[in-house]
Each structure stands twice: as C-alpha cells, then as structure tokens.
N, C-alpha and C positions, 0 to 999 in steps of 0.2 A: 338567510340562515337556514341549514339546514333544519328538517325534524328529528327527534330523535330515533323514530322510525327509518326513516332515510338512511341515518347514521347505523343502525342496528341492520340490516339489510346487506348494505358495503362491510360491512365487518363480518356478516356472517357468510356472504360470496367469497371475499379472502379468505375465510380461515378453511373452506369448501378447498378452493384451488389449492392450498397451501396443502392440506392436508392430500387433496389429487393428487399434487405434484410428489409428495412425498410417499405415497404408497405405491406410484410407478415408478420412482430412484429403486424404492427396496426390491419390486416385481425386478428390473431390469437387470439387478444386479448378483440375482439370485441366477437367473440364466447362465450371466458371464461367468458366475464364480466354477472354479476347478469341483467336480465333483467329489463327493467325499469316496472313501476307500473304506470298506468296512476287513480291517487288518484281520480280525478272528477268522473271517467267513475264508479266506484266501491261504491261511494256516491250514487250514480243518482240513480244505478239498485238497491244497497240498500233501497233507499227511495219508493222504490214504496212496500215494505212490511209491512209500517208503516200506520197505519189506519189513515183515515181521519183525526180525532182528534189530531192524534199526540202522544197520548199513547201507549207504547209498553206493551201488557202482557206479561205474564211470564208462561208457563206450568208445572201449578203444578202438582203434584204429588196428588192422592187421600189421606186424611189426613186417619189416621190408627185408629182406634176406640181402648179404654181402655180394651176392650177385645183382642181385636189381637196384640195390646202392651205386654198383659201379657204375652200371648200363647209367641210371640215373646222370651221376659226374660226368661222364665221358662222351655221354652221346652229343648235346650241344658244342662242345670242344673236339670232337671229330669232324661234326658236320662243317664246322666252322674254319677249324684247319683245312680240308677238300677244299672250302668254297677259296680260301686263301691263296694256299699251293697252287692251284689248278688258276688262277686269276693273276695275269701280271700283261703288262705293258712292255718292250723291248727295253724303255727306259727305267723301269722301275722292278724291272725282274732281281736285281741284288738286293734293292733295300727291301722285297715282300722277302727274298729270303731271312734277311738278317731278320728282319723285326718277329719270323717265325722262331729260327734257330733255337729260343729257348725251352721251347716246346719238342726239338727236335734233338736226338741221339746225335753225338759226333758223327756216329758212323754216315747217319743217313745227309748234316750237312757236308760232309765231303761229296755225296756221292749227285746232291741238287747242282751243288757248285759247278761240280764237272759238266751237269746236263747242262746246265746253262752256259756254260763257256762254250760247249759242242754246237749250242742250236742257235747260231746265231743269223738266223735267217731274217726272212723278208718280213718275220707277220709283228703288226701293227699292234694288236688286242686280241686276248683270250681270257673270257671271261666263265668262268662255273659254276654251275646251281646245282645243287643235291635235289636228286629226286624222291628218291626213295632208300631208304635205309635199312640194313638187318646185321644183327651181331650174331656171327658164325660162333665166336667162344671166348668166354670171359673165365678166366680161371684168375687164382691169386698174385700170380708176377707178371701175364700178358694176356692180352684180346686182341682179336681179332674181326674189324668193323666192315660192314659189305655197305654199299651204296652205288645209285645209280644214280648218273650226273648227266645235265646238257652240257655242251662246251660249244659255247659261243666264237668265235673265232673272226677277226678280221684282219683280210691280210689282201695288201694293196688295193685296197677299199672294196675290198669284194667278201661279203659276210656269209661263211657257211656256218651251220649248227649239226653237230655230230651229237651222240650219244658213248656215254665211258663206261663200263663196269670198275670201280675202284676198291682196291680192298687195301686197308689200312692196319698196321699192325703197331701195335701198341704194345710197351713193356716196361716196368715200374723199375726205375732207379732210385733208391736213397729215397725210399716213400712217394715216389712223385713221378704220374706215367708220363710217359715221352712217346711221339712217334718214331719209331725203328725202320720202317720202311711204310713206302706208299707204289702201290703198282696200277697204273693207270691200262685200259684195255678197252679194245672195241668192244659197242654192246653188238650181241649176234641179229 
C-alpha cells in the first residue's frame, strides 16, 4: 500500500502538469488568436485626411472627349475589319465577305464583290496583320483610319510577304459606323 506521502507527491506532480499543460493551451492560443483592432485609434488618424469642411472628394479620372471615345470604339473594330478583309482563302473569300458585310456600307459590299469575282486567280492564301495604326480624322459622321499591314500571301505554294499602306474610311449610318471604303496600297 501506498503512503500517504506517496499518494500526496502523485497528486501534486498531476496537478503541476495539469496546470503546465493548461498555461501552454492559454500561451498558444493567444498567439493564434486574430489580433485585436483598436477601432478609435484608426478613426482619429483617419480624420485628419478629411478637410476642414468635412467633405471628402473623390479623384476623378480626366473625362475623355467625343473624339478619344470614338478613336476608343473603333479602333479594335478597324484593326480587326483590315486583318479580316485583307485575309481569305480562294475558297472562303465570299463567306469572309458575307460574314463582314454587316459592318460594311452597300456601296462598298458591291464594290468587294466585284473584286472578287475579277480576281480570280491562282493564289491559295493571303493572310494580314496590322502593324501600325494612326487615325488621320475623326469628326462626328466619318473617320478616317491609316495603318500599316503585312500581307502574307501564298500562291502555288510559294509564300511571299509584302507590305500595304491601308486607309480605312468610316462613316456613321442611323447611329452606327460602317466601313465606306478600304484602299489597299504598296508601302514605299
């Protein structure tokens, strides 16, 4: 049998650990916990950004003029129209037109049509990339888009690459611009 001695020992080494164990649960958990936020102190340094008056502005943004809106709208829907028009295969030169034509003035799908029933040669693929871009004049019913293109070309499997000056004329029907003409030209 034990002593009481013994028994008072073991009792007091448990209530030791117990109590160890419990002051490192509380230490460990104080680490993990989210740190507190002192809400006044974050007001206070806050308020001193606020003007006299008490009104906050707002940094705006320079408002963008009717011209740089358009440039804005038109210029990816130019660049994109050139890479289209200027890109067809013998076989699929009517359906790039059709699938343009809604994009394009009466005038100017009569006059693609024609090109393309006239050209009806030997070449395989031509393909065209915009190189550079500049808008000559952007007024309220028409603009006028400049860019510089490669034009890939294979024709009976022999691949040359040219260079185009294109200028693109645009002009607003019933609210909504259209291309009116596309003039394709050697670069010098």
């Amino acid at each position: 049998i034990m002593s009481k001695k013994k028994i008072l020992i073991i009792a007091l080494v448990i209530v030791v650990l117990g109590l160890g164990i419990y002051l490192l649960g509380l230490w460990y958990s104080k680490e993990s916990a989210p740190k507190e936020i002192r809400v006044q102190d974050n007001l206070a340094s806050n308020q001193q950004n606020v003007p006299a008056n008490g009104s906050i502005t707002e940094n705006k943004l320079p408002s963008l003029s009717a011209e740089e809106i358009t440039k804005n709208e038109l210029t990816p829907i130019a660049r994109s129209f050139i890479e289209r028009y200027g890109s067809y295969t013998k076989e699929n030169a009517i359906i790039s037109l059709q699938e343009l034509s809604e994009s394009m003035t009466p005038k100017l799908v009569k006059q693609s049509e024609a090109v393309i029933n006239q050209n009806k040669t030997d070449f395989q693929e031509i393909t065209t990339k915009v190189i550079s871009y500049n808008w000559q004049k952007i007024e309220e019913n028409n603009a006028v888009f400049e860019a510089v293109c490669q034009q890939k070309e294979i024709r009976s499997g022999q691949e040359s690459i040219s260079y185009k000056n294109v200028v693109l004329y645009f002009v607003k029907e019933s609210a909504q611009w259209k291309v009116d003409d596309i003039v394709f030209s050697n670069k010098d």
